[in-house]
C-alpha positions in Angstrom: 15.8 49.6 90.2 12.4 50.8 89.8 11.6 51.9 92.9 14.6 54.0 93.1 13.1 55.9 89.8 9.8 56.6 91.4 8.2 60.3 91.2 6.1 59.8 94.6 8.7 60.1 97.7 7.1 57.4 99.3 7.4 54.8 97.2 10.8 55.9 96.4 13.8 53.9 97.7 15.5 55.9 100.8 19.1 54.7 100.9 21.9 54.0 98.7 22.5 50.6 100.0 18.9 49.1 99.2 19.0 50.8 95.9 22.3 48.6 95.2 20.4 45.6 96.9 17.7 46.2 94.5 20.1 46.9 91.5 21.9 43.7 92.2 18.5 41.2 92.3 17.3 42.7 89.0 17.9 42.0 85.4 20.4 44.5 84.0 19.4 47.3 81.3 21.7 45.5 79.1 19.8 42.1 79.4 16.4 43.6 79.1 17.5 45.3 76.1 18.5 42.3 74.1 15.6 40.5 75.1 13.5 42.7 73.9 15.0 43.0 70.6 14.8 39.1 70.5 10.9 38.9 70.9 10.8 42.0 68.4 12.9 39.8 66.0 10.3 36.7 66.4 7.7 36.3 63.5 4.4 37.4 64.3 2.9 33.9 63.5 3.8 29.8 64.0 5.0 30.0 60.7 5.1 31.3 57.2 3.6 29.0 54.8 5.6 29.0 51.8 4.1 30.2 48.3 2.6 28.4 45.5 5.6 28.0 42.6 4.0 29.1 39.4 4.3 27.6 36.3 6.9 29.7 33.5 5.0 31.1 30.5 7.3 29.4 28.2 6.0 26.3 29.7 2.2 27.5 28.8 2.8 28.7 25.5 4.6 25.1 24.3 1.5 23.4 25.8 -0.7 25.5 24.6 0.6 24.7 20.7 1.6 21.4 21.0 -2.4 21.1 22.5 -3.5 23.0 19.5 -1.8 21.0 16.8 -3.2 18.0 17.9 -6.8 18.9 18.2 -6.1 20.9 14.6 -4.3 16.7 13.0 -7.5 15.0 14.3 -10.0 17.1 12.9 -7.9 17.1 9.2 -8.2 13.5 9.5 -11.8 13.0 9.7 -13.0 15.9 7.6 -10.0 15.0 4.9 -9.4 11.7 5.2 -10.0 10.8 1.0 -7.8 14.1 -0.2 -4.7 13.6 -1.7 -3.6 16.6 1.1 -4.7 15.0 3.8 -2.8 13.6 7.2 -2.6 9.9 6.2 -1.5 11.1 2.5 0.8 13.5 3.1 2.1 10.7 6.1 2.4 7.7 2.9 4.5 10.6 0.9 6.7 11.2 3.6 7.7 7.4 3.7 8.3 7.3 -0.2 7.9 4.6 -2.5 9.8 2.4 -0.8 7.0 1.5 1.9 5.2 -0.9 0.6 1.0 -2.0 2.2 0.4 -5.4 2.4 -0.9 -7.3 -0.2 -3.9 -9.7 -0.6 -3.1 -13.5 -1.1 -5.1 -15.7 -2.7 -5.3 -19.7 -2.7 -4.4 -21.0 -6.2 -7.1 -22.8 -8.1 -6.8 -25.8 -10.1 -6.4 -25.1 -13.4 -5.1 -28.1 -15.0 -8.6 -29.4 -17.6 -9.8 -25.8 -17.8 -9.7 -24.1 -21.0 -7.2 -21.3 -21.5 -9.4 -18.9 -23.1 -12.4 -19.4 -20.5 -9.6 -18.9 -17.5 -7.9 -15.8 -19.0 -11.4 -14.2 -18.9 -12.0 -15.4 -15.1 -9.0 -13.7 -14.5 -10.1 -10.3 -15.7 -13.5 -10.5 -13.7 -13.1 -12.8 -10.9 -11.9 -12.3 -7.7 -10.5 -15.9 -6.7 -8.3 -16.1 -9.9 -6.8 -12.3 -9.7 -3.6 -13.0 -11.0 -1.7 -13.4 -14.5 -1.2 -16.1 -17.0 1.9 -17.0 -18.4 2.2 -19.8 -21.3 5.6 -21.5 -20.8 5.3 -24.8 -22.8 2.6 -25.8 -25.7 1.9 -29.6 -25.7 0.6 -32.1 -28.4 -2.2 -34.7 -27.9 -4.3 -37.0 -29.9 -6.9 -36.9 -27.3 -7.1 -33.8 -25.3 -8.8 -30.9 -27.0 -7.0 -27.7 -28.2 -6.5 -25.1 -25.3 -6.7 -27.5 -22.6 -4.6 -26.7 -19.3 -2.3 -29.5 -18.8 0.1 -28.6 -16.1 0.1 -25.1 -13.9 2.9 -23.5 -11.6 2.5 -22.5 -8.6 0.4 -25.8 -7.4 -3.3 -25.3 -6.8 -3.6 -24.3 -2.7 -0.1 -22.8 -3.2 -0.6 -19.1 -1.7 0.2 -16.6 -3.9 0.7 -12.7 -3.7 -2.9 -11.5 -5.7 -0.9 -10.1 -8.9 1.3 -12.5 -9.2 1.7 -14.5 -12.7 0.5 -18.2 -12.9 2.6 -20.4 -15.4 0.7 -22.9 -17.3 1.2 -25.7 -20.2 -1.6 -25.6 -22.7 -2.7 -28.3 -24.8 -2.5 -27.4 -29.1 -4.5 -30.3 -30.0 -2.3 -33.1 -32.0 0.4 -33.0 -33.7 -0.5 -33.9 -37.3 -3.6 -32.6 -38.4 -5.6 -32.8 -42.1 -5.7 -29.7 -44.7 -9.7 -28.5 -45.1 -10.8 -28.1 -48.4 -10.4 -24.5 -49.2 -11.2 -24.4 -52.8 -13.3 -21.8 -54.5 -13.3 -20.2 -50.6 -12.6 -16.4 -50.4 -8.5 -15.7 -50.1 -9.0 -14.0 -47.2 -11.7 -16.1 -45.6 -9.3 -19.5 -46.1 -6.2 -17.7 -44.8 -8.0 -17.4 -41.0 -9.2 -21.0 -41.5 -6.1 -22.4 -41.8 -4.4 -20.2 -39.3 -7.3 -21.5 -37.0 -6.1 -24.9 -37.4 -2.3 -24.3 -36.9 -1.2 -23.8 -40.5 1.0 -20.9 -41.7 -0.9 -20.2 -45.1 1.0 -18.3 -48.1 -1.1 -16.8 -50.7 0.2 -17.5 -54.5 -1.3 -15.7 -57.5 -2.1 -17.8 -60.5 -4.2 -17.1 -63.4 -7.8 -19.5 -64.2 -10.3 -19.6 -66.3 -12.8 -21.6 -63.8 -12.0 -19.7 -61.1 -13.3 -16.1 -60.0 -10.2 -13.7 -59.4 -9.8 -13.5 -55.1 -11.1 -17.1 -54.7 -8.9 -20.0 -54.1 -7.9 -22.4 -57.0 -6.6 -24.9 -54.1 -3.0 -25.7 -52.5 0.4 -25.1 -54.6 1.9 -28.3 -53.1 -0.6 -30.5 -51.3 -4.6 -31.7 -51.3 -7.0 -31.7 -49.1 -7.1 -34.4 -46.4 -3.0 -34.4 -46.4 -1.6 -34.4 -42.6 0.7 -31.9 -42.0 2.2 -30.5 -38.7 1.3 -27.7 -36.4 2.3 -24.6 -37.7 4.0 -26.3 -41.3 3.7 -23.0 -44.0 0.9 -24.3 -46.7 0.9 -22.6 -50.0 -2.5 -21.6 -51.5 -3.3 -20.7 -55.2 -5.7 -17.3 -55.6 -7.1 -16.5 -58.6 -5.7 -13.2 -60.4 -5.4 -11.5 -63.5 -3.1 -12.9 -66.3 -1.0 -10.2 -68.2 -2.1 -8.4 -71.0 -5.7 -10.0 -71.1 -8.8 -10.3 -68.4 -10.3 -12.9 -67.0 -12.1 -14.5 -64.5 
């Protein structure tokens, strides 16, 4: 068909039947026109590589704070660690009264032939005996001395919480014990001495000639020597005025 389109005569088909010979072994316009538009549709390249997906803003801001929280809690921590404001505090207020830290144990000592009064004194200074003192019975012996440990509860290796109270038995010395001689003695200074030795003194004014008013004439009821029980109420005669005159 494109020889029958020529401009120069001689390369021009002559005759109508080789122009439709020609016509007939050719593509048709039709075909050439779709083809081309098919390579014309083709991309350019092998292939279009696809694009990055970037990451939402949203996503970069919650990072961003969530990043700078933490680097802000770490440094609070170290710089503010002994302030009542600080992370760990403010973390122990949050979980109330109710959580409790562990607590120190201790091994309990053996306390039974220790004196009471040097043991309550460990337990306000030393470390292995942090824990209180609770007298639950008072014995009586001939033998052992007064303030003597006789029996203790918890068991000594027992474990114990460090706080936690120790109940003992302590020793009050016997039973029956004498009355001192307390005559001519201060009233005041004979009261503590028999309050020393168990006795519940009870002062009783009387009037004397021999004896100085405040000092002790001697017992209401008993004499020195006399054995009375722990804790028995002894009556004591103090000089005093008689009425309507002086004396000494």
């Amino acid at each position: 068909m494109q020889t029958g389109l020529q401009v120069d005569p001689s390369r021009r088909t002559s005759s109508f039947s080789r122009f439709s010979a020609e016509l007939a072994a050719e593509p048709t316009v039709v075909e050439k026109f779709v083809e081309t538009e098919t390579v014309r549709s083709l991309p350019s390249g092998s292939g279009r590589t696809p694009s990055k997906r970037r990451v939402p803003t949203f996503l970069w801001l919650v990072a961003s704070f969530v990043f700078t929280l933490v680097v802000i809690f770490a440094v609070t921590s170290v710089w503010f660690k002994d302030s009542p404001f600080s992370p760990q505090s403010i973390v122990a207020s949050i979980k109330g009264p109710g959580a409790v830290e562990e607590k120190q144990t201790l091994e309990v000592p053996n306390l039974v032939g220790m004196d009471y009064d040097k043991l309550l004194s460990l337990t306000e200074k030393d470390k292995k005996y942090k824990f209180e003192l609770e007298i639950c019975e008072e014995t009586f012996s001939d033998t052992l001395p007064e303030g003597q440990i006789t029996r203790q509860y918890p068991l000594a290796g027992e474990i114990i919480e460090a706080g936690s109270t120790v109940k003992i038995a302590v020793c009050k010395g016997p039973q029956l014990r004498p009355l001192p001689d307390i005559s001519d003695m201060m009233a005041d200074e004979a009261m503590t001495k028999l309050k020393a030795l168990g006795f519940e003194p009870v002062q009783v004014a009387q009037y004397s000639e021999d004896t100085k008013i405040g000092r002790v004439i001697g017992y209401q009821s008993d004499s020195p020597g006399d054995a009375l029980a722990y804790g028995a109420v002894v009556g004591i005669l103090v000089s005093a005025e008689s009425s309507g005159e002086d004396g000494e």
